[in-house]
N, C-alpha and C positions, 0 to 999 in steps of 0.2 A: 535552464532549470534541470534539476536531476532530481529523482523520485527512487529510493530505495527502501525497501520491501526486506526486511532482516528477521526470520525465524517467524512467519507470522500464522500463525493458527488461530482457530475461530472454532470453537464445536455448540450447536443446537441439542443442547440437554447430553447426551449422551454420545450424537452422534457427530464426528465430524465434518463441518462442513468445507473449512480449507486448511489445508499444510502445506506453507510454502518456504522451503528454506532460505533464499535468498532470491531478489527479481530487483534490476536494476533497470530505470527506461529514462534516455535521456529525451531531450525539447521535440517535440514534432509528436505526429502521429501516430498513434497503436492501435492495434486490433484485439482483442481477447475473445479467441473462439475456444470451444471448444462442448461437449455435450451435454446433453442437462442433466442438472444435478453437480457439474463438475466445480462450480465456486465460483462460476464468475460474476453473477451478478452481488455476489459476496465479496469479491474482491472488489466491485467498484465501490460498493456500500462502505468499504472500510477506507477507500482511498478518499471518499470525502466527505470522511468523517462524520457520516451518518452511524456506522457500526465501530464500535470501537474493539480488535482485538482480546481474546484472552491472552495471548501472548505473544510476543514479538516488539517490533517496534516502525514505526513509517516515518523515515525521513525526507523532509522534502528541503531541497537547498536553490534558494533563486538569486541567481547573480542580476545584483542591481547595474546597467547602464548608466555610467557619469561617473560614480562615486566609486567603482573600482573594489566591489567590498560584493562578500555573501551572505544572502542569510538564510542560517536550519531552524526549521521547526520540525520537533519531532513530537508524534502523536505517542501517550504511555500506553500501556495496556489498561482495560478497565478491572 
């Protein structure tokens, strides 16, 4: 499975709440630290597709086991 993250921004009225130019994380484990206020709980909101982006785009690609083939779905912006 591979998950990338292309040009994704998200702004609360005026303010923004993430800009992230690019973030690629392949199969396994991640951590997402960082201070409050910094996005992260925004970030996870948009990875599952709870918050949909103002701009950018989320890719997520899963290689199927057996059949030798992958598949993307990518989230648009709202």
């Amino acid at each position: 499975m591979n998950l990338v993250l292309d040009h994704l921004r998200l702004n609360y009225g005026a303010n923004p709440a993430l800009d992230l130019p690019r973030l690629t994380l392949d199969a396994g484990a991640t951590a997402v630290l960082g201070p409050n206020g910094s996005g992260k709980s925004t970030l996870l909101r948009m990875v599952a597709t709870v918050a949909g982006p103002n701009s950018g785009e989320i890719h997520l690609a899963v290689f199927q086991a057996g059949c030798g083939s992958t598949n993307t779905w990518t989230m648009p912006p709202r």
